[in-house]
N, C-alpha and C positions, 0 to 999 in steps of 0.2 A: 357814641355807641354805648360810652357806660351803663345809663340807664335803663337802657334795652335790656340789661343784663337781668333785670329784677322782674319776675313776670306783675308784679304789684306798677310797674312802670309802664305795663303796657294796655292799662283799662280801655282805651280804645278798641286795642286790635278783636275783640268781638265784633263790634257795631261794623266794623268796616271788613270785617270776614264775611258777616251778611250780607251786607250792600253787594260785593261781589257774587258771593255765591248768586243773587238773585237775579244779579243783572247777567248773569251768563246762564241763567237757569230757564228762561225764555226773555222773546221780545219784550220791550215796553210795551205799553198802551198807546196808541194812536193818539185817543185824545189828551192823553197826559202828555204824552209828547207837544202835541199842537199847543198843548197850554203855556210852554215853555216856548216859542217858536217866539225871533226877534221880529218887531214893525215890518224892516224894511226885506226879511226873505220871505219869499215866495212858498205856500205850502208844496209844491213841487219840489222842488229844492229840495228840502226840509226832508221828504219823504223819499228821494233819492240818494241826499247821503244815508241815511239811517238805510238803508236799503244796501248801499255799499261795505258799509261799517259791520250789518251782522253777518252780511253774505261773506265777507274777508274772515270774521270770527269764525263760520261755518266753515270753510276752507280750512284754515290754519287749524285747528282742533278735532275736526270732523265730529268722528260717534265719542269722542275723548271729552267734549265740551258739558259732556250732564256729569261726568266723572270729577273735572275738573270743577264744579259747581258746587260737587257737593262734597267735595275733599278742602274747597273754602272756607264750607260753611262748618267743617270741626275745627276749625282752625284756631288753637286758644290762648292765651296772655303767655301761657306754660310753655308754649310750643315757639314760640317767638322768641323765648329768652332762650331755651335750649340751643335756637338755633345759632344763637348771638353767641354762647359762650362756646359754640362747639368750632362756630367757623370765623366768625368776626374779631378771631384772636389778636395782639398784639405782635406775635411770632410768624402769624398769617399775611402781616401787613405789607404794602406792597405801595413801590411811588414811582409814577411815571414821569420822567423831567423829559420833555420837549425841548430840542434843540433845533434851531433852525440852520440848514444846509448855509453855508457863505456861497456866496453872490460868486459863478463864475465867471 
C-alpha cells in the first residue's frame, strides 16, 4: 500500500477511472462485442450473458448507475492517495487468523 500513498504512484488510476466511467455510462456495441466473441460460443449465448450482466447492473444501481459513472470518471491519482493515507493506515490494520473447529 505504500506506494499508493504518492499520488505520482498512481499514473494509472486516470486511464482506469475512464474505462469505468464508460463502461457503466452505456451498453457496449453489439458489434464490438461480437468481435471479441470466442470460436466455440454461440452468438446466443454471448448476447444473453451480456444481456444478464447489464440487466443485474441495472438492478443493483438503478437511476444511481449514470451518477456513479460519472463520479468515476473525476476520479484522480490525488484522490486515490488521499484515500490510502486517510483509511489504509497502519493503526487501521486488521488480521484475520482462521482456525479450524477440532474434529468432534
Amino acid at each position: 500500500m505504500t506506494p499508493l500513498k504518492q499520488p505520482e504512484n498512481n499514473t494509472q488510476v486516470p486511464i482506469i477511472a475512464e474505462s469505468l466511467s464508460k463502461e457503466l455510462s452505456a451498453p457496449p456495441d453489439m458489434e464490438t462485442l461480437m468481435q471479441y466473441k470466442p470460436e466455440n460460443v454461440p452468438e446466443s449465448l454471448m448476447l444473453l450473458q451480456f444481456a444478464v450482466s447489464w440487466g443485474t447492473m441495472e438492478y443493483q444501481y438503478g437511476h444511481n448507475l449514470s451518477k456513479l459513472a460519472s463520479a468515476f470518471a473525476d476520479v484522480s491519482a490525488a484522490d486515490v492517495a488521499s484515500v490510502v493515507n486517510r483509511y489504509l493506515t497502519e493503526d487501521r490494520r486488521m488480521t484475520l487468523v482462521l482456525t479450524p473447529r477440532a474434529s468432534e
